[in-house]
TORRO-502399 format. One record per residue: residue number from 1; x, y, z of N, C-alpha, C in turn. Coordinates in nm, 4 decimals. Example, Ala and Ser with C-alpha at 12.3 -4.5 7.8 and 13.67 -1.06 7.14 Angstrom:
<recs>
(rec 1,(1.3190,-0.5690,0.7800),(1.2300,-0.4500,0.7800),(1.3200,-0.3300,0.7800)) (rec 2,(1.2850,-0.2250,0.7080),(1.3670,-0.1060,0.7140),(1.2900,0.0030,0.7870)) 
</recs>
This chain:
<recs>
(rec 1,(-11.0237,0.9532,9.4928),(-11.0795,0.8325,9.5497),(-11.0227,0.7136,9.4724)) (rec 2,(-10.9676,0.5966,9.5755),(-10.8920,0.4971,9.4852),(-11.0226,0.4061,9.4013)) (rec 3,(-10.9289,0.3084,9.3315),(-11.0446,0.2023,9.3154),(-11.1113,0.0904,9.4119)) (rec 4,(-11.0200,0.0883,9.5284),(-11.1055,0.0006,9.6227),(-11.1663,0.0599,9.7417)) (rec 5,(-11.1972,0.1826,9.7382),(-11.2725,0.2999,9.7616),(-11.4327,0.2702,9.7062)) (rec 6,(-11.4376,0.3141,9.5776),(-11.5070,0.3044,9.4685),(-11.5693,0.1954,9.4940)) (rec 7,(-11.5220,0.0693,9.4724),(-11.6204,-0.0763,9.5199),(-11.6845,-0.0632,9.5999)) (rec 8,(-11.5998,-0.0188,9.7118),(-11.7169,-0.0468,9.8608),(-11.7954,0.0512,9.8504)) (rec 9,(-11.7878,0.1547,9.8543),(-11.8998,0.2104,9.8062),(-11.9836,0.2045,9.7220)) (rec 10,(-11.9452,0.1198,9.6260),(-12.0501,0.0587,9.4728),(-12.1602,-0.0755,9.5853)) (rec 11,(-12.0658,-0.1511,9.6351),(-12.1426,-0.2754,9.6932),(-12.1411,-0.2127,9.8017)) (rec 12,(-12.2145,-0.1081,9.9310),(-12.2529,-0.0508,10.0390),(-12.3968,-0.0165,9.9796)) (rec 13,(-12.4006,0.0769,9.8299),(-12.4920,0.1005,9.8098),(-12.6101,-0.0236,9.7252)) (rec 14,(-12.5529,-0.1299,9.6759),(-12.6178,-0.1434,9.6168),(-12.7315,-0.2435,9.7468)) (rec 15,(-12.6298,-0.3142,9.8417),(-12.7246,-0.3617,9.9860),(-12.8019,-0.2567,10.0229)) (rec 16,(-12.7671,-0.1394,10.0003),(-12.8770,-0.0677,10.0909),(-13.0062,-0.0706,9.9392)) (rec 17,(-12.9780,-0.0508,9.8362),(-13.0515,-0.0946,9.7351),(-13.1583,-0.2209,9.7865)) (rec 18,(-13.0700,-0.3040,9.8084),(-13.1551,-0.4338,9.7968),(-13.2440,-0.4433,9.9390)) (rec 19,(-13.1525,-0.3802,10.0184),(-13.2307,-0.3919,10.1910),(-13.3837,-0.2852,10.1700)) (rec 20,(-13.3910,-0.1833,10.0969),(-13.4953,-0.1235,10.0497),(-13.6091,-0.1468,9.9848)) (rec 21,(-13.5724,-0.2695,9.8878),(-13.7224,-0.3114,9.8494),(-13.7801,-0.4208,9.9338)) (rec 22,(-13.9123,-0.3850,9.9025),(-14.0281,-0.4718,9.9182),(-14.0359,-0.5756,9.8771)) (rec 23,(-14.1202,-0.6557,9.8922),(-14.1835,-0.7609,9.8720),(-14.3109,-0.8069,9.8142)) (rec 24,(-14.3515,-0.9613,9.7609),(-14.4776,-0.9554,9.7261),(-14.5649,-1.0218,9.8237)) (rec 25,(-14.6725,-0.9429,9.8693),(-14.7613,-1.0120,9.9923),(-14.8856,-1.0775,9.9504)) (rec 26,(-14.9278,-1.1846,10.0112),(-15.0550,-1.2465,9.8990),(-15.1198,-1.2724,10.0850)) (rec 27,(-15.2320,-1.2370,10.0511),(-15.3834,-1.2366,10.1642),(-15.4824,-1.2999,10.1222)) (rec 28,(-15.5589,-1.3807,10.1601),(-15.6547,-1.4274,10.0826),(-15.7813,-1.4379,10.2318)) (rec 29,(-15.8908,-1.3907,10.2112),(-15.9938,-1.3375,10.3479),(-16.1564,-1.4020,10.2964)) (rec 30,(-16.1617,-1.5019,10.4099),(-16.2587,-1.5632,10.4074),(-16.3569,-1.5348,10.4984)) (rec 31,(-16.4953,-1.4971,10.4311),(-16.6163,-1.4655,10.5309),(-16.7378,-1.5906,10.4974)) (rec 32,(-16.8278,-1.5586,10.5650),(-16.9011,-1.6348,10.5398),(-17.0562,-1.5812,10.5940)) (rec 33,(-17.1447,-1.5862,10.5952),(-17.3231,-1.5198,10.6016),(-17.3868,-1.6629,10.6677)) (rec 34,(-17.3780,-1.6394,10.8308),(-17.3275,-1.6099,10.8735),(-17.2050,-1.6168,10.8996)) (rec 35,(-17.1701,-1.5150,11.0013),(-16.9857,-1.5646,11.0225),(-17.0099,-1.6641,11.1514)) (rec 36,(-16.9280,-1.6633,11.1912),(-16.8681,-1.7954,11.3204),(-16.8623,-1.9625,11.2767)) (rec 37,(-16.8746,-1.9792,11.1297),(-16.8344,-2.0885,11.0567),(-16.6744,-2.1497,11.0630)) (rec 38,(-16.6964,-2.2772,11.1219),(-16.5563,-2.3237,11.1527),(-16.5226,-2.3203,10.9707)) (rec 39,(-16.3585,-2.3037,10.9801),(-16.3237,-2.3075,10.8594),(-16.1703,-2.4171,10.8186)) (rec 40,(-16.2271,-2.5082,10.7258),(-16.1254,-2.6157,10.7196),(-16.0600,-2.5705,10.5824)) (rec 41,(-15.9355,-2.5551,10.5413),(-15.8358,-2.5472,10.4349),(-15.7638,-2.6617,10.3915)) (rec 42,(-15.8099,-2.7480,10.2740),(-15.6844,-2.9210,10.2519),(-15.6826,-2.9500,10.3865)) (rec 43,(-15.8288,-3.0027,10.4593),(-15.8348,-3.0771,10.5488),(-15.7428,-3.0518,10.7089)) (rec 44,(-15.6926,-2.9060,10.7031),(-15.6645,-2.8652,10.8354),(-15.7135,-2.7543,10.8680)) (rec 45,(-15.7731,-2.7672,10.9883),(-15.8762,-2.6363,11.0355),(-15.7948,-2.5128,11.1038)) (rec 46,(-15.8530,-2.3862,10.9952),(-15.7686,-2.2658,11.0447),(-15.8418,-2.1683,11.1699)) (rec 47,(-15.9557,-2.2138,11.1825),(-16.0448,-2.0991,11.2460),(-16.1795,-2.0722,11.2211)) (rec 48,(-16.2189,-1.9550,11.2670),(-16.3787,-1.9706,11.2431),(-16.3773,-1.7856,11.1454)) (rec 49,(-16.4653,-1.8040,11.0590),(-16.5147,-1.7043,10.9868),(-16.5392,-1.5575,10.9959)) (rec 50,(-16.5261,-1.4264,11.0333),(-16.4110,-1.3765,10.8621),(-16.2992,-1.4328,10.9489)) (rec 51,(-16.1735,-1.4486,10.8548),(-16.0452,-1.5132,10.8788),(-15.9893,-1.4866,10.7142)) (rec 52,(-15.8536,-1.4566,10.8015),(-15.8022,-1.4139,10.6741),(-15.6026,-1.4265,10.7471)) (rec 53,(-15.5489,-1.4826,10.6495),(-15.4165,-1.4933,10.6355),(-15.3262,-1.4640,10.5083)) (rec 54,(-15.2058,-1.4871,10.5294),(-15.1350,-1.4419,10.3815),(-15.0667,-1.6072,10.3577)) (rec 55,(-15.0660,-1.6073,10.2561),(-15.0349,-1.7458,10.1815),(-14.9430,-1.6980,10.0510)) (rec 56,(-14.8876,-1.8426,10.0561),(-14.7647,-1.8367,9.9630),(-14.8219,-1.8832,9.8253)) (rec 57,(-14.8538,-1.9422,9.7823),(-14.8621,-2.0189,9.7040),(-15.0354,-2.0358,9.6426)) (rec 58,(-15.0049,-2.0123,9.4683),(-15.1425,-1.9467,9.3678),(-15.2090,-2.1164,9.3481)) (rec 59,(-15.2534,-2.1525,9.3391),(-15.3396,-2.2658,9.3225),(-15.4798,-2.3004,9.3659)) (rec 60,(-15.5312,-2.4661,9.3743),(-15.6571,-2.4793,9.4089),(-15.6650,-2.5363,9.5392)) (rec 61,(-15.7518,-2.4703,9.5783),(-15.7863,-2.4853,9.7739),(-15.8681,-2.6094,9.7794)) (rec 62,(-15.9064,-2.6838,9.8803),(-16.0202,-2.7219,9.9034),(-16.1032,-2.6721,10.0330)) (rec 63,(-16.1882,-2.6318,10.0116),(-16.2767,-2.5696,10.1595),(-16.3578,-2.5988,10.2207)) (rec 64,(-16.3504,-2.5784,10.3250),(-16.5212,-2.6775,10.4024),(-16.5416,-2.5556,10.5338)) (rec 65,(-16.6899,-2.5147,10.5131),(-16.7170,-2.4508,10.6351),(-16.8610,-2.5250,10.6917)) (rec 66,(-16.7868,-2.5351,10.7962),(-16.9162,-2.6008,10.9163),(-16.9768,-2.5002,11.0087)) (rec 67,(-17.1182,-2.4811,11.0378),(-17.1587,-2.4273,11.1693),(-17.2864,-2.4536,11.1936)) (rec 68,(-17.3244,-2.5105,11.2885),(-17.4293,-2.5895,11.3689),(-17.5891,-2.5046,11.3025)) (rec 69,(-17.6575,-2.6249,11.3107),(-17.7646,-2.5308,11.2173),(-17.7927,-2.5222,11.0925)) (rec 70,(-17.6750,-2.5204,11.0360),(-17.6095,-2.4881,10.8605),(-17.5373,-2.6198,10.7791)) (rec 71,(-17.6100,-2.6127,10.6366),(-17.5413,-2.7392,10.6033),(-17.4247,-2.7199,10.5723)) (rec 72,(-17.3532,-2.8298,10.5596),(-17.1897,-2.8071,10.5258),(-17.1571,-2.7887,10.3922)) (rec 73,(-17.0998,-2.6686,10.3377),(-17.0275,-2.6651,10.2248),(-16.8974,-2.6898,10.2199)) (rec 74,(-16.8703,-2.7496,10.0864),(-16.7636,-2.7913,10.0573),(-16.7214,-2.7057,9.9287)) (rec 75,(-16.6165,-2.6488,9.8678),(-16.5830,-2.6038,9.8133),(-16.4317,-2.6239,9.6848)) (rec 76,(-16.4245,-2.6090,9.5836),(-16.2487,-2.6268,9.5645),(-16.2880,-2.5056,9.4866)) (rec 77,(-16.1397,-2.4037,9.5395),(-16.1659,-2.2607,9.4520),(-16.0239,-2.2895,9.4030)) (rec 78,(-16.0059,-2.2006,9.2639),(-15.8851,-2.1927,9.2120),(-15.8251,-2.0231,9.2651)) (rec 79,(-15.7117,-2.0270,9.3151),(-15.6643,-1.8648,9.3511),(-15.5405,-1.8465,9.2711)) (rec 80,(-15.5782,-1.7367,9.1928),(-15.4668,-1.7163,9.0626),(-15.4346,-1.6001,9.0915)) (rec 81,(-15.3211,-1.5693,9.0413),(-15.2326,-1.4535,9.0450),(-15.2524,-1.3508,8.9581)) (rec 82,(-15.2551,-1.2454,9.0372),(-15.2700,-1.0829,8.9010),(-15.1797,-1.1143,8.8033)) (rec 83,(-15.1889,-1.0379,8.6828),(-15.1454,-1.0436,8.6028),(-14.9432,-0.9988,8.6421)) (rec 84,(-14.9869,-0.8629,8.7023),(-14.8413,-0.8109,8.7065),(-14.7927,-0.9320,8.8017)) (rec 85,(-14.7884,-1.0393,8.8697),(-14.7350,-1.1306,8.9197),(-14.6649,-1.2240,8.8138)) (rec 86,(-14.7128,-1.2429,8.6906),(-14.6381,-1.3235,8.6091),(-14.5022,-1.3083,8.5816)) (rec 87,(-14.4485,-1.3939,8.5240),(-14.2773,-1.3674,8.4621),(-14.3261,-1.3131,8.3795)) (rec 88,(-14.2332,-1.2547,8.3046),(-14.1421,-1.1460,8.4018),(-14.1006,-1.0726,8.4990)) (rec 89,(-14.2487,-0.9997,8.5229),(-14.3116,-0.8960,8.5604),(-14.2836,-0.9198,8.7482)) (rec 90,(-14.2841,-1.0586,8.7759),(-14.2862,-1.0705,8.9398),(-14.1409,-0.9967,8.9512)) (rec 91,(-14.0251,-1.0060,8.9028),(-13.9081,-0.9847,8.9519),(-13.9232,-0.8285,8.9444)) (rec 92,(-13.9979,-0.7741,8.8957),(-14.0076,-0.6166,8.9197),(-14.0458,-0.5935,9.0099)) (rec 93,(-14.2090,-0.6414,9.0539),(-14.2190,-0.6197,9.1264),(-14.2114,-0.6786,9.2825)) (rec 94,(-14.1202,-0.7798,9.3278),(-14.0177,-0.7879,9.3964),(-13.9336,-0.6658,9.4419)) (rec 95,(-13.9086,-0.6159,9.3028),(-13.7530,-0.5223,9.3622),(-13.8277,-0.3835,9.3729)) (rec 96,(-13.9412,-0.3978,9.3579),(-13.9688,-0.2538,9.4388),(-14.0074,-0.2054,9.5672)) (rec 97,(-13.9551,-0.0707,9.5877),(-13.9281,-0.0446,9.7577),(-14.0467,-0.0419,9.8288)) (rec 98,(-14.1277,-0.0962,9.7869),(-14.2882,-0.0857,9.8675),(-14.3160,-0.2029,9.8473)) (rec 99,(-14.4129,-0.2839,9.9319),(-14.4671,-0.4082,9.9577),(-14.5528,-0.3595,9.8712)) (rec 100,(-14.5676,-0.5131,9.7498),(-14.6650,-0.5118,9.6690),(-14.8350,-0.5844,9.6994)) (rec 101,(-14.9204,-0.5757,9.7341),(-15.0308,-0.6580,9.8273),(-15.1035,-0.7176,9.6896)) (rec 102,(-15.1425,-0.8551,9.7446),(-15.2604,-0.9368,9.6362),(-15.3895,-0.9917,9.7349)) (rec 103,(-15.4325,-0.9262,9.7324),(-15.5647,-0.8872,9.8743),(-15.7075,-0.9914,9.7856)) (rec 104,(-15.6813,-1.1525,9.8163),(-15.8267,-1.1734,9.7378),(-15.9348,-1.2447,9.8496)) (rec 105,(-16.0377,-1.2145,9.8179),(-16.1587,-1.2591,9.9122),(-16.2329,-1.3446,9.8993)) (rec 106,(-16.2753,-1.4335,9.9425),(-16.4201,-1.5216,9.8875),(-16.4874,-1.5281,10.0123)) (rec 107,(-16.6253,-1.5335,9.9942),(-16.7628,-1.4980,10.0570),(-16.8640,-1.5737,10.0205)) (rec 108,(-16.9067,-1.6651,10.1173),(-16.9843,-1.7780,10.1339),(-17.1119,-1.7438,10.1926)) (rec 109,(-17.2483,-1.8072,10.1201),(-17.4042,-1.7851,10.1999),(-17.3998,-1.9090,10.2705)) (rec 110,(-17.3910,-1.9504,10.4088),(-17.4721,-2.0520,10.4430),(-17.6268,-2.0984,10.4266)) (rec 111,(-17.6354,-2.2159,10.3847),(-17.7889,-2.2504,10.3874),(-17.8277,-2.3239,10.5166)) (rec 112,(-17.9214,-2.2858,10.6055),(-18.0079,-2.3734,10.6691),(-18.0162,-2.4668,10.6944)) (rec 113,(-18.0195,-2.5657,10.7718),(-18.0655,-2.7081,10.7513),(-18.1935,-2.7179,10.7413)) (rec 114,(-18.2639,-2.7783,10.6170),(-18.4147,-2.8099,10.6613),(-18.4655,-2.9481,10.8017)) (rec 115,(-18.5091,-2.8905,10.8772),(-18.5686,-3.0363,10.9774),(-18.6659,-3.1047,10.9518)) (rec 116,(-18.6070,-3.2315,11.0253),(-18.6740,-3.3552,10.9451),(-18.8055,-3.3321,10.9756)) (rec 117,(-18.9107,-3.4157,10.9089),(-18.9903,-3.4168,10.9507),(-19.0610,-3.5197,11.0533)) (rec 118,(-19.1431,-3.4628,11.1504),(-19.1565,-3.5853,11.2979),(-19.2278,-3.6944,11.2600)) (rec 119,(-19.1477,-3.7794,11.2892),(-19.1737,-3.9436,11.1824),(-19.3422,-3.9499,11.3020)) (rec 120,(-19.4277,-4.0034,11.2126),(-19.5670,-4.0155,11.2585),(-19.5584,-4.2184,11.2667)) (rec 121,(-19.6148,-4.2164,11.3536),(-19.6512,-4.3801,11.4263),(-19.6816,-4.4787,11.3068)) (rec 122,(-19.6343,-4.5795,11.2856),(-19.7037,-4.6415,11.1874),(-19.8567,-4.6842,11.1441)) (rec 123,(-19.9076,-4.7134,11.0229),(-20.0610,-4.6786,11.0610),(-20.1030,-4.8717,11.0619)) (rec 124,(-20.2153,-4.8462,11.1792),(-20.2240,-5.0276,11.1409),(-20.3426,-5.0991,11.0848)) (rec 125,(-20.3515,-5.1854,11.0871),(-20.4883,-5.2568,10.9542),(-20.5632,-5.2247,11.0261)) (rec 126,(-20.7369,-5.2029,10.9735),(-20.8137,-5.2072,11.0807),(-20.8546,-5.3793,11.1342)) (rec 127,(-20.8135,-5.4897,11.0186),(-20.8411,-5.6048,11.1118),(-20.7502,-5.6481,11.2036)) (rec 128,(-20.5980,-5.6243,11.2185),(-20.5456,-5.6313,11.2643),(-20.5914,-5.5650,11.4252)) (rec 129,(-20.6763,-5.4802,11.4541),(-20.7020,-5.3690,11.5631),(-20.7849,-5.4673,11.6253)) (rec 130,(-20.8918,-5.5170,11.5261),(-21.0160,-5.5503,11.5611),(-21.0011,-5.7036,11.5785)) (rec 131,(-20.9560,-5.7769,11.5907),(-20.8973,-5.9581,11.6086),(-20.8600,-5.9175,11.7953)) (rec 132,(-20.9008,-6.0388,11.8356),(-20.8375,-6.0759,11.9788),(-20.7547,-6.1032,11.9824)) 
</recs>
């Protein structure tokens, strides 16, 4: 086998190398008690409650879930990365042949609205009643 034999077959295998690994997948799944809570993310609304997508990027959210009935929470969560995600460690696991998953959840109680109470008539003097 020559030497430019040898190459292509060195760089054939190493694409099929690289076409083989995985990736790192990040999910982050939002519920809420009850569910059917509209759900706002940095002020653009993704949907209503459980809801769950994959996102790029480890940082702080801001959250707001609305649903009729229920007072509105507002939220800022911080979403940090596993450990094996750090440098070094991400470029490993990058290059391995299986999708690596970072599956995180947060889970919200709605509270109630308390109702007002039924405003009662004002009360009036009794001389005021009693004058012509």
């Amino acid at each position: 086998m020559n030497a430019s034999c040898r190459a292509v077959c060195y760089a054939l295998s190493m694409v099929c190398c690289l076409l083989l690994t995985g990736c790192i997948r990040r999910q982050l799944a939002i519920r809420s008690e009850p569910a059917g809570a509209e759900l706002w993310m940095n002020d653009k609304r993704l949907g209503t409650t459980p809801y769950a997508y994959d996102f790029q990027w480890y940082g702080w959210y801001r959250l707001t879930l609305k649903r009729e009935g229920y007072e509105q929470l507002d939220d800022n969560v911080l979403i940090t990365s596993p450990w094996y995600f750090w440098i070094p460690l991400d470029l490993a696991m990058d290059l391995l042949p299986v999708p690596v998953w970072d599956k995180q959840e947060l889970a919200y109680q709605l509270v109630p609205k308390t109702p007002l109470p039924e405003p009662a008539p004002p009360e009036m003097e009794e001389d005021a009643v009693n004058s012509p």
